[in-house]
N, CA, C and O atoms as CSV, one atom per row, in Angstrom:
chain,resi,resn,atom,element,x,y,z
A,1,UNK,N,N,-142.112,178.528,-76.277
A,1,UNK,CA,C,-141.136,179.000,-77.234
A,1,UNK,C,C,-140.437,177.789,-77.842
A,1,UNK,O,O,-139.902,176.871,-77.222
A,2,UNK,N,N,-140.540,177.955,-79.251
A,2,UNK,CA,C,-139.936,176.578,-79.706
A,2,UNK,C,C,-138.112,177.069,-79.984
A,2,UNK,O,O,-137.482,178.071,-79.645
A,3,UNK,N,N,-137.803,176.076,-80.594
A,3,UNK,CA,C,-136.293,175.600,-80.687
A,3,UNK,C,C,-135.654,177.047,-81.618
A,3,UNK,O,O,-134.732,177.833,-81.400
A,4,UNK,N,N,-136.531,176.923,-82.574
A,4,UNK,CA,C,-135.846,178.022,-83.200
A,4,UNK,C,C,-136.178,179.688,-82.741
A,4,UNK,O,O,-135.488,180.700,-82.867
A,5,UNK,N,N,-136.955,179.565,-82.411
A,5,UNK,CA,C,-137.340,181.093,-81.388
A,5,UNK,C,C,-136.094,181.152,-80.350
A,5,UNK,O,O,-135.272,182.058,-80.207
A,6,UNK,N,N,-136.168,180.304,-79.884
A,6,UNK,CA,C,-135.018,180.198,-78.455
A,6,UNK,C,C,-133.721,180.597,-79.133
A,6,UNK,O,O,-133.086,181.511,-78.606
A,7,UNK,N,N,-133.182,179.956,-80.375
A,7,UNK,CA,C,-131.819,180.151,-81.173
A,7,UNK,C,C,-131.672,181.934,-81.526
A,7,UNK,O,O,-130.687,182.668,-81.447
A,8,UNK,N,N,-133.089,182.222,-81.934
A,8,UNK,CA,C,-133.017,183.331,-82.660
A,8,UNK,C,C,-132.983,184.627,-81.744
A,8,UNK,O,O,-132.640,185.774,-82.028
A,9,UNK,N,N,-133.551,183.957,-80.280
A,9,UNK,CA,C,-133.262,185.059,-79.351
A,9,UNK,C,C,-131.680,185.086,-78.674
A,9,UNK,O,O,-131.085,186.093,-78.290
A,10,UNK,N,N,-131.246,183.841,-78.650
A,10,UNK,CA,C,-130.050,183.266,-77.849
A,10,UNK,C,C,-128.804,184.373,-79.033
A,10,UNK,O,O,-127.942,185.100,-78.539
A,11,UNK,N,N,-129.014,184.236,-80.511
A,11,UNK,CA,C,-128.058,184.679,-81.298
A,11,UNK,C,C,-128.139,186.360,-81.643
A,11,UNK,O,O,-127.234,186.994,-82.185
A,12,UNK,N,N,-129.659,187.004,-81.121
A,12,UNK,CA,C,-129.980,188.469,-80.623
A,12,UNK,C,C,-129.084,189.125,-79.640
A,12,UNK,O,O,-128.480,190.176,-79.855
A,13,UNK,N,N,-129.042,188.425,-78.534
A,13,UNK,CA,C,-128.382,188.596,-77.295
A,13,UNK,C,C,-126.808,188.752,-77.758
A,13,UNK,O,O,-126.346,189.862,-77.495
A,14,UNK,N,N,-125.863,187.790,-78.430
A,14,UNK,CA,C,-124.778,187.935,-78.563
A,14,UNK,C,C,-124.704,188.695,-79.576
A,14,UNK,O,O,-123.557,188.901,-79.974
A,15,UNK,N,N,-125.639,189.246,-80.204
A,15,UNK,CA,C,-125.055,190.162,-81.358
A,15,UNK,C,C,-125.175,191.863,-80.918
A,15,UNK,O,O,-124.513,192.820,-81.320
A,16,UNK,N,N,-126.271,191.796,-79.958
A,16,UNK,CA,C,-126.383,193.396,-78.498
A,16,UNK,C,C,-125.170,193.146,-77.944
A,16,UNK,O,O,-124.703,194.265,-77.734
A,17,UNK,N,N,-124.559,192.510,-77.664
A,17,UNK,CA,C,-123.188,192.292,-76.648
A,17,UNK,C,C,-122.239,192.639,-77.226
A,17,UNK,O,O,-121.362,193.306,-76.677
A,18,UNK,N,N,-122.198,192.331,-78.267
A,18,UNK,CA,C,-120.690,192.800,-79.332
A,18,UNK,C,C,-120.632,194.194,-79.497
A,18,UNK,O,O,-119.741,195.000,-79.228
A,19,UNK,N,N,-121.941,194.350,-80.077
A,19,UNK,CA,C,-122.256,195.602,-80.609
A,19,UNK,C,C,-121.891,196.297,-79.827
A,19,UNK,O,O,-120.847,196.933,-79.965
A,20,UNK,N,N,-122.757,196.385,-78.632
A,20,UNK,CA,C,-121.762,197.024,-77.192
A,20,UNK,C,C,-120.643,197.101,-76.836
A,20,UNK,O,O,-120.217,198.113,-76.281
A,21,UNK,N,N,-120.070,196.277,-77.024
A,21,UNK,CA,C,-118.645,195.989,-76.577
A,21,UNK,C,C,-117.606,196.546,-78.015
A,21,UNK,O,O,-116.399,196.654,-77.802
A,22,UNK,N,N,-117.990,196.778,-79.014
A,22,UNK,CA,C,-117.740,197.849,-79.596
A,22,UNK,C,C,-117.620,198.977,-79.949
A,22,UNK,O,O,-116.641,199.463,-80.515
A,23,UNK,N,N,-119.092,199.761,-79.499
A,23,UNK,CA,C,-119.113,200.957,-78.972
A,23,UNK,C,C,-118.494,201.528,-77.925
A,23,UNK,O,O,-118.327,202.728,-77.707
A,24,UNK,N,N,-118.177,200.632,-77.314
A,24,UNK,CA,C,-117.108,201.294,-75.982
A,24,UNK,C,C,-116.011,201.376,-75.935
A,24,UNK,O,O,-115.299,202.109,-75.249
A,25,UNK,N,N,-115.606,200.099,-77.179
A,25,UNK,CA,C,-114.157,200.021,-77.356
A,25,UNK,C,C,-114.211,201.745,-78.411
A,25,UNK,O,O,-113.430,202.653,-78.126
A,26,UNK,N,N,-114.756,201.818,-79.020
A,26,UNK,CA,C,-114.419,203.123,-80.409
A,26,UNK,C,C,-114.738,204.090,-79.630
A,26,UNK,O,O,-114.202,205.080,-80.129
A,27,UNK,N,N,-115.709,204.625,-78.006
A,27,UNK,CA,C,-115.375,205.661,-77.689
A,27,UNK,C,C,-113.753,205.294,-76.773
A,27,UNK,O,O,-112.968,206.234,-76.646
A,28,UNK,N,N,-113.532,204.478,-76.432
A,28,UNK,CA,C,-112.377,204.497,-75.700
A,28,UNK,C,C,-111.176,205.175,-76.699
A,28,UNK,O,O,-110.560,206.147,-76.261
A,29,UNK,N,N,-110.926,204.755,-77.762
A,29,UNK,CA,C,-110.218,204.606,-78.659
A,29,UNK,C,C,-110.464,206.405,-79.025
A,29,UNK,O,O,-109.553,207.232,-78.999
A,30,UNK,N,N,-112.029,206.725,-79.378
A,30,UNK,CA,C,-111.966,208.343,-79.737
A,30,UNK,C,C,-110.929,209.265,-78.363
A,30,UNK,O,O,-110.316,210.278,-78.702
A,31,UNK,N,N,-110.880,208.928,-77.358
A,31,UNK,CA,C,-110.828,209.521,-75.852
A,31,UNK,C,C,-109.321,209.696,-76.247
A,31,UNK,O,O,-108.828,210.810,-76.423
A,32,UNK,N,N,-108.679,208.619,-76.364
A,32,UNK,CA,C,-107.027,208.335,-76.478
A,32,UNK,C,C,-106.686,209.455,-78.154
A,32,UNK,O,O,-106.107,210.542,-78.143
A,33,UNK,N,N,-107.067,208.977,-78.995
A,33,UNK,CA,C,-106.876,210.312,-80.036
A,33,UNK,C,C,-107.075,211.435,-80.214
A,33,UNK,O,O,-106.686,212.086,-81.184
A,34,UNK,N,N,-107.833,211.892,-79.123
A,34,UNK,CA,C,-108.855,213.606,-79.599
A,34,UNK,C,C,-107.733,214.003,-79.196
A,34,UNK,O,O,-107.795,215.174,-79.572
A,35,UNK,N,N,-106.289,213.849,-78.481
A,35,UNK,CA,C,-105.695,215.287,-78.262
A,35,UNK,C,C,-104.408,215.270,-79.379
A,35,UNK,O,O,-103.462,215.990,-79.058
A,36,UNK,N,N,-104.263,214.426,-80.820
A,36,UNK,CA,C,-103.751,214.629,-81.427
A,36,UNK,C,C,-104.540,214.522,-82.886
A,36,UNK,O,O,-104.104,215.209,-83.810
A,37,UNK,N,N,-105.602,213.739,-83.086
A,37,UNK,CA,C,-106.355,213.171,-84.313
A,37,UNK,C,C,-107.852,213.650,-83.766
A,37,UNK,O,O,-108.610,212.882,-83.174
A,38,UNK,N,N,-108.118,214.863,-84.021
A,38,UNK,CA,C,-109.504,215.036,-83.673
A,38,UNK,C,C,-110.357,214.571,-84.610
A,38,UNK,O,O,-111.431,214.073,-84.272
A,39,UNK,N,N,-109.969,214.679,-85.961
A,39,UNK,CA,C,-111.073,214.330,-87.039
A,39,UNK,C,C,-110.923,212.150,-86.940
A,39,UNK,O,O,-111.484,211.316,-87.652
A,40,UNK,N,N,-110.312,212.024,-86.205
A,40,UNK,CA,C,-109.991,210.435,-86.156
A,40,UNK,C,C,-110.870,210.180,-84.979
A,40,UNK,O,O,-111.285,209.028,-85.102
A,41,UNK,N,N,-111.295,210.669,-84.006
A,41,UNK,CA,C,-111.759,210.637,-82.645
A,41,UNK,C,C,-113.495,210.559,-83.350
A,41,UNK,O,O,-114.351,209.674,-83.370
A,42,UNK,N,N,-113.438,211.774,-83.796
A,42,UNK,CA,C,-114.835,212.323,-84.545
A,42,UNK,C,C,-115.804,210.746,-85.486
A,42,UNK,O,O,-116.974,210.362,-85.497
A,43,UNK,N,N,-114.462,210.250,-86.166
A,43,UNK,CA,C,-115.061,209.408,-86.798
A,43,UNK,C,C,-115.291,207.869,-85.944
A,43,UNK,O,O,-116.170,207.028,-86.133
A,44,UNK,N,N,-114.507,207.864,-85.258
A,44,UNK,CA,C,-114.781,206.857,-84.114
A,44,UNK,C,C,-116.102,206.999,-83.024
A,44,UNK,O,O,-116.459,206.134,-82.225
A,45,UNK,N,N,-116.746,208.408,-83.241
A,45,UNK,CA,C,-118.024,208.476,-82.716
A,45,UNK,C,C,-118.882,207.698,-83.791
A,45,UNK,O,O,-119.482,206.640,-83.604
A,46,UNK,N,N,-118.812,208.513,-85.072
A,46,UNK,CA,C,-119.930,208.187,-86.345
A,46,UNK,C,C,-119.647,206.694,-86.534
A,46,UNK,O,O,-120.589,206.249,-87.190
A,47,UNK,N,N,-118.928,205.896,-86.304
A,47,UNK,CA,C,-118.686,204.145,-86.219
A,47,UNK,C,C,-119.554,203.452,-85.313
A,47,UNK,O,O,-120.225,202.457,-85.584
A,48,UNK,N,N,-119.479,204.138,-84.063
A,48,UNK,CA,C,-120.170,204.171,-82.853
A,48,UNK,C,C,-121.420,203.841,-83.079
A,48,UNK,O,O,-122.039,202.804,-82.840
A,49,UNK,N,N,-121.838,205.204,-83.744
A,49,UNK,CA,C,-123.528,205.619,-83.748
A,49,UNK,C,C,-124.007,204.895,-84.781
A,49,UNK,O,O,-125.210,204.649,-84.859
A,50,UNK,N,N,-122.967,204.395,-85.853
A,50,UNK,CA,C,-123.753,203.054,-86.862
A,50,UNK,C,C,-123.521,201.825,-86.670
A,50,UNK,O,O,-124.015,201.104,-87.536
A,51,UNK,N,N,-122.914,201.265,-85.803
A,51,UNK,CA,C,-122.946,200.467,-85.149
A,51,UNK,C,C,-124.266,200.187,-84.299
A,51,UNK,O,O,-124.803,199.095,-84.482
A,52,UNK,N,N,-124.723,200.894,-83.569
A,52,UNK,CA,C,-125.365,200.802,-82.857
A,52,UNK,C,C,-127.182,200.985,-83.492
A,52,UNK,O,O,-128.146,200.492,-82.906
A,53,UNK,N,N,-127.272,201.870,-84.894
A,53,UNK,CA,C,-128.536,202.158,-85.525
A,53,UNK,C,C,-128.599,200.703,-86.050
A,53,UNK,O,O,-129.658,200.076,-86.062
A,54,UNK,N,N,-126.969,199.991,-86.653
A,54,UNK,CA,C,-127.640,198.973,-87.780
A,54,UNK,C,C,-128.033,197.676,-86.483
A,54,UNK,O,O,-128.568,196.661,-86.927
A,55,UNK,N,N,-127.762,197.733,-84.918
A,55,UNK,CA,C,-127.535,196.529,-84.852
A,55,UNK,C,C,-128.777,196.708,-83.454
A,55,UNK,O,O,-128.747,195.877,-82.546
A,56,UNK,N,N,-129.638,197.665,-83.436
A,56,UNK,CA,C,-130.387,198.237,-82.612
A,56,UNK,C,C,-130.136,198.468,-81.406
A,56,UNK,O,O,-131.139,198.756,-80.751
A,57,UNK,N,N,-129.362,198.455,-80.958
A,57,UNK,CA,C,-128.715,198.422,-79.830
A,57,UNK,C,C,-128.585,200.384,-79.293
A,57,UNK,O,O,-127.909,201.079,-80.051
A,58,UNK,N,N,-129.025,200.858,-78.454
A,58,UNK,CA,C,-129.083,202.134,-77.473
A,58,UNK,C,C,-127.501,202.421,-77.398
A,58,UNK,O,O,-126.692,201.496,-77.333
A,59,UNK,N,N,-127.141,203.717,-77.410
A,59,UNK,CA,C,-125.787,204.019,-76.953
A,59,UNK,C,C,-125.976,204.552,-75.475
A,59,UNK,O,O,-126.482,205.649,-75.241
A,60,UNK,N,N,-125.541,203.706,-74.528
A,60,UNK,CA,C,-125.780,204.078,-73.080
A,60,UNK,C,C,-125.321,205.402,-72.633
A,60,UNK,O,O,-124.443,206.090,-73.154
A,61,UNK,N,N,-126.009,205.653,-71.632
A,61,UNK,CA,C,-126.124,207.100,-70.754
A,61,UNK,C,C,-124.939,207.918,-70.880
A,61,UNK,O,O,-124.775,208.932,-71.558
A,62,UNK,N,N,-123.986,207.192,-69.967
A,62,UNK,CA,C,-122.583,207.674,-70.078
A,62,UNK,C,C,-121.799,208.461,-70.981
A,62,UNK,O,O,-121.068,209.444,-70.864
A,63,UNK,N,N,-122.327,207.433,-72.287
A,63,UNK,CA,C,-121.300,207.550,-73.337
A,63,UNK,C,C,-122.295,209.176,-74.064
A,63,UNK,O,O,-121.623,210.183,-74.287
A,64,UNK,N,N,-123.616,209.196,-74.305
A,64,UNK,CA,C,-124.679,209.995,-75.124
A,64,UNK,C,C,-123.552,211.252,-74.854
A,64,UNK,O,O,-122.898,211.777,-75.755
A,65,UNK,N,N,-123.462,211.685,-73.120
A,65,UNK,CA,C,-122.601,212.742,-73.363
A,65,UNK,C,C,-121.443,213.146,-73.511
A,65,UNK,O,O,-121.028,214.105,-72.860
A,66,UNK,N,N,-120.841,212.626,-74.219
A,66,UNK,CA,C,-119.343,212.652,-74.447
A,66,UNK,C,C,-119.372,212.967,-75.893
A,66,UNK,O,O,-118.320,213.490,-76.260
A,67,UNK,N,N,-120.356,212.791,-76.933
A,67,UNK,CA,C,-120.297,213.026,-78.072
A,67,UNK,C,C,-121.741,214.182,-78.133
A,67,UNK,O,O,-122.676,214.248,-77.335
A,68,UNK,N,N,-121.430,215.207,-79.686
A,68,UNK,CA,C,-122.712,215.971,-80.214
A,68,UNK,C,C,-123.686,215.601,-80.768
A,68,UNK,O,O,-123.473,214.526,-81.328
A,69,UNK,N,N,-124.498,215.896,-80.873
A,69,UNK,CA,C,-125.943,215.117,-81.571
A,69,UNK,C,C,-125.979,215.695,-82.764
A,69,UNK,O,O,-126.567,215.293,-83.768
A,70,UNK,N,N,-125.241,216.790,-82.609
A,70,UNK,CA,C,-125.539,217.975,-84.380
A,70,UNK,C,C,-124.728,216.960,-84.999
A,70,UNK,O,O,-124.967,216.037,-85.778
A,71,UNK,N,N,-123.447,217.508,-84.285
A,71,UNK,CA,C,-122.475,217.840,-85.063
A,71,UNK,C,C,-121.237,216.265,-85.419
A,71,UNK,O,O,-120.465,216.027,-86.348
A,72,UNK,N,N,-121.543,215.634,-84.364
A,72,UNK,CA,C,-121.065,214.133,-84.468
A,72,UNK,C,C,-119.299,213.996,-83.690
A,72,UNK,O,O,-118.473,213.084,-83.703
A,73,UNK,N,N,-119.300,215.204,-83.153
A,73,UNK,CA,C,-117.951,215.011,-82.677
A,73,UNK,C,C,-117.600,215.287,-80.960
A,73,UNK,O,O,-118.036,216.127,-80.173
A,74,UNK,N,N,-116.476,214.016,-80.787
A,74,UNK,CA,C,-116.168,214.053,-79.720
A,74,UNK,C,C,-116.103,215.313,-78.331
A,74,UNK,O,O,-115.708,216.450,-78.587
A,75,UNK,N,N,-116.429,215.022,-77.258
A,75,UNK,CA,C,-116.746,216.364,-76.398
A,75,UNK,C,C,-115.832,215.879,-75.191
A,75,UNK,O,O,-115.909,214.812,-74.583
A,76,UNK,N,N,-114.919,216.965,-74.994
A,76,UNK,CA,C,-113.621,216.680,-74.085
A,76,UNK,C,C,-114.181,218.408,-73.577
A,76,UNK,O,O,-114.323,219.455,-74.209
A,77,UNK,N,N,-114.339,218.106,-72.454
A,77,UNK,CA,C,-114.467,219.428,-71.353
A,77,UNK,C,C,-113.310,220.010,-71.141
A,77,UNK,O,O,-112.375,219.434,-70.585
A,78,UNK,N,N,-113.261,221.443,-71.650
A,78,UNK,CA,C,-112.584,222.320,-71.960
A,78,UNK,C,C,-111.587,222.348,-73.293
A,78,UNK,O,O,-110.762,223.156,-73.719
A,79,UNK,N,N,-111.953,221.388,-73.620
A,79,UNK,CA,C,-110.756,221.275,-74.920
A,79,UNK,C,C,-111.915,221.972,-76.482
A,79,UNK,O,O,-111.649,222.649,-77.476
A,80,UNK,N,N,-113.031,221.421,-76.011
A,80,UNK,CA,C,-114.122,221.783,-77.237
A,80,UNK,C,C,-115.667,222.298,-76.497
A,80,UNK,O,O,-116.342,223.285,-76.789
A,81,UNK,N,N,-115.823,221.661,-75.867
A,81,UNK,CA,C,-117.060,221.748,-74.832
A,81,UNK,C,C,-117.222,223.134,-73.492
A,81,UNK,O,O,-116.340,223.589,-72.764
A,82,UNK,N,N,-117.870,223.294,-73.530
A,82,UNK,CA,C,-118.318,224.070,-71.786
A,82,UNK,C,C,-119.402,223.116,-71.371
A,82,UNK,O,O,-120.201,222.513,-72.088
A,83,UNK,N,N,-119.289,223.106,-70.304
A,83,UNK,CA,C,-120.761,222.828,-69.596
A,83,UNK,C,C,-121.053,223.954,-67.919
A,83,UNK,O,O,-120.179,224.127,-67.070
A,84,UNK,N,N,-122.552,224.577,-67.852
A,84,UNK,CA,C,-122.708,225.169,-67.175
A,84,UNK,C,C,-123.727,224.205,-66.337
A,84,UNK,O,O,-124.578,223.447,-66.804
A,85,UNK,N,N,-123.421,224.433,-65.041
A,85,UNK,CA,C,-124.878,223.720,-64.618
A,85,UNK,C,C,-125.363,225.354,-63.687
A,85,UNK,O,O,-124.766,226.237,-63.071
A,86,UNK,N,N,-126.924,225.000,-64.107
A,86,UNK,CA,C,-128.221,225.776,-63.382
A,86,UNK,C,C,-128.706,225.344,-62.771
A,86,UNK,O,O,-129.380,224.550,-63.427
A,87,UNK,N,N,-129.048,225.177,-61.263
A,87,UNK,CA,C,-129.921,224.455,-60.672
A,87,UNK,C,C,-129.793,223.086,-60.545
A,87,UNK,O,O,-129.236,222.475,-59.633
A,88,UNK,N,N,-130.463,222.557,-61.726
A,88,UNK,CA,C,-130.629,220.533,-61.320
A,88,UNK,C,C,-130.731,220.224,-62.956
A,88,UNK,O,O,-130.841,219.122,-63.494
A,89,UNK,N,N,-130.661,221.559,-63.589
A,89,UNK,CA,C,-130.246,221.787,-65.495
A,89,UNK,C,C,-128.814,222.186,-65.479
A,89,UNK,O,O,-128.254,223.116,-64.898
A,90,UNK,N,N,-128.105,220.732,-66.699
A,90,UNK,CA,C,-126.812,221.274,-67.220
A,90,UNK,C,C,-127.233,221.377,-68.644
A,90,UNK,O,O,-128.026,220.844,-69.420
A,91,UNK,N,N,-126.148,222.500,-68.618
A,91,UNK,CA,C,-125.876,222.824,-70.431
A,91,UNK,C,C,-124.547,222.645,-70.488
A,91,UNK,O,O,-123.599,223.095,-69.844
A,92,UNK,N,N,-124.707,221.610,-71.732
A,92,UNK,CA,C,-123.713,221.721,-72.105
A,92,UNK,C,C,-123.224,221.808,-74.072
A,92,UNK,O,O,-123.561,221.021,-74.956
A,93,UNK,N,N,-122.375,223.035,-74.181
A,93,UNK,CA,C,-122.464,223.739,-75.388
A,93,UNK,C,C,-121.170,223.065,-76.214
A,93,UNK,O,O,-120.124,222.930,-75.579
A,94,UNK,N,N,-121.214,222.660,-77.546
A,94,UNK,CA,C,-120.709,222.264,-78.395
A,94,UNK,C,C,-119.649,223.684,-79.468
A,94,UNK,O,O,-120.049,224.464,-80.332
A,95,UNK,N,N,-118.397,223.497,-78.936
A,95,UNK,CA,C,-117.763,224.449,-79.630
A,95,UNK,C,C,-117.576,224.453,-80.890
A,95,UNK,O,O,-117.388,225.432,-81.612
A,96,UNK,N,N,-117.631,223.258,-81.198
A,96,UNK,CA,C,-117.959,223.036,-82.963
A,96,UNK,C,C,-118.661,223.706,-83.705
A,96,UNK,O,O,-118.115,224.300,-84.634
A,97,UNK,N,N,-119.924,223.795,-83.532
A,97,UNK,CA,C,-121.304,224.231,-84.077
A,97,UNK,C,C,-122.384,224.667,-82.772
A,97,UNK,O,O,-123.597,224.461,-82.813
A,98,UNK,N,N,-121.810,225.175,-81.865
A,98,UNK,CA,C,-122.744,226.378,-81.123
A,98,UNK,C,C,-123.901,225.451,-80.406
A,98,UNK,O,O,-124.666,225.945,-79.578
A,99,UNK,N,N,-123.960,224.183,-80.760
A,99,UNK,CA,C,-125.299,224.010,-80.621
A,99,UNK,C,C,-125.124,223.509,-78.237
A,99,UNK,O,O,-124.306,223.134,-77.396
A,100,UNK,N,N,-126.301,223.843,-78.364
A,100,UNK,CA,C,-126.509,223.809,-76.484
A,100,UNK,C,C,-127.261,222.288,-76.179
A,100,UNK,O,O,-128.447,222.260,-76.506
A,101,UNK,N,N,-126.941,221.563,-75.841
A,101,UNK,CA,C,-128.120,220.530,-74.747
A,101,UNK,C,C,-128.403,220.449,-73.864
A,101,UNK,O,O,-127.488,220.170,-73.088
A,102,UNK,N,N,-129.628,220.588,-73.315
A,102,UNK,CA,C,-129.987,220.660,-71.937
A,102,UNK,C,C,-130.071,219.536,-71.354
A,102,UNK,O,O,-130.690,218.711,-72.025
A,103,UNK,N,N,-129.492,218.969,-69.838
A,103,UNK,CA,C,-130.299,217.751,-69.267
A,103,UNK,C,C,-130.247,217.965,-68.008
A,103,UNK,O,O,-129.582,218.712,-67.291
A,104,UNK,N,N,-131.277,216.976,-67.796
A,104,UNK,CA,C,-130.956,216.920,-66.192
A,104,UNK,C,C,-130.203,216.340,-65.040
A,104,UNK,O,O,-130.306,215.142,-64.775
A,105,UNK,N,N,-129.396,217.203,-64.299
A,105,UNK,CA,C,-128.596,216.395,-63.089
A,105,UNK,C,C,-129.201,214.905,-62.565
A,105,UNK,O,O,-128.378,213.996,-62.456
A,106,UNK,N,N,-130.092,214.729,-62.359
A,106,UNK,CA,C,-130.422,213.752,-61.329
A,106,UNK,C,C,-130.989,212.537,-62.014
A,106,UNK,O,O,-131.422,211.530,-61.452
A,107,UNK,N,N,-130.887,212.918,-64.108
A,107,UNK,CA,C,-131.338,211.865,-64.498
A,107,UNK,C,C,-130.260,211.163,-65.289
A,107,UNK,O,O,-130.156,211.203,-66.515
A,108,UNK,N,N,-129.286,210.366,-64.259
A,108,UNK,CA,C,-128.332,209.462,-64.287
A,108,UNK,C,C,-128.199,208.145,-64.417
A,108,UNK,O,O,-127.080,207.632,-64.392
């Protein structure tokens, strides 16, 4: 690997790190507003999720369920959300727009 390969991976790495470290800061930040600024919380997901498309970077496990895939907005259990678990399947349903996701318990 030459000099500039090495730079171009070295300046990859810190730009996944930020990116990250942004996404966590804007769901932190959605968490603290949803119980007065929901449409402010909401948009602190959609920051999130382009953050993370423009800079390729995965939105980790944790965070996937805390927000909707339809509908783009924050998911606070019992405030907007249900979740049922079946077996070793949770659902969990989006009061926004109805919509259901299934996953699995044990794939954490």
């Amino acid at each position: 690997m030459g000099y500039k390969e090495h730079q171009r991976a070295k300046t990859k790495n810190i730009v996944e790190q930020i990116a990250l470290e942004r996404i966590y800061r804007l769901f932190e930040l959605a968490e603290q507003e949803f119980e007065h600024h929901k449409e402010r919380s909401t948009r602190y997901v959609e920051l999130a999720r382009k953050i993370g498309t423009r800079n390729k970077v995965k939105i980790p496990k944790e965070l996937k369920k805390q927000f909707c895939k339809n509908c783009g907005s924050f998911l606070k259990i019992g405030k907007n959300c249900k979740i049922r678990i079946m077996g070793t399947m949770m659902k969990i349903t989006c009061n926004e727009c109805k919509i259901t996701r299934k996953t699995k318990i044990g794939s954490e």
